[in-house]
C-alpha positions, 0 to 999 in steps of 0.5 A: 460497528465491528470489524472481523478479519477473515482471510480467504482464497477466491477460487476460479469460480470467484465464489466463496463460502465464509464461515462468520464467526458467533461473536457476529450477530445474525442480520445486516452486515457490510462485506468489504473485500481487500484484494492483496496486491500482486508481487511487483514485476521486477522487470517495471523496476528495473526499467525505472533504475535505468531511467533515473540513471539517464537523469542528470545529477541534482545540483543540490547536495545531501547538506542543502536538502537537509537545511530544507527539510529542517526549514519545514520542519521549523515552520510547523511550529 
C-alpha cells in the first residue's frame, strides 16, 4: 500500500476533484480524509483558567511529584 499526501480545500459544494499523481497506478484505492482541526475558541480556554483557579492548591509540591514520577520511571526497569 502507498500512501500520498494531497492537500485540498472543500468547497460550499463538499465536492472536490483531485488530480492523482502518475506514480499512483490506475484501479482500487481507498480515499482517507483528515479534517484539520478548527482553531480553538479561546473564549473555552479561558473558562478553563478560571476554573483551575477556584481549585484549592495541591498539598503536594514540586520535590513529591518528582519522587513519583522517577518511582515510575524505576518500575519500567
Amino acid at each position: 500500500m502507498q500512501a500520498v499526501k494531497i492537500e485540498a480545500t472543500v468547497p460550499g459544494d463538499r465536492q472536490l476533484l483531485l488530480k492523482i499523481p502518475a506514480e499512483i497506478p490506475a484501479g482500487e484505492v481507498e480515499i482517507l480524509i483528515l479534517a484539520k482541526e478548527p482553531v480553538p475558541d479561546n473564549r473555552h480556554l479561558m473558562a478553563f483558567l478560571d476554573e483551575l483557579e477556584q481549585l484549592p492548591p495541591s498539598p503536594r509540591n514540586p520535590q513529591a511529584i518528582e519522587a513519583d514520577i522517577q518511582a515510575e520511571r524505576n518500575s519500567w526497569e
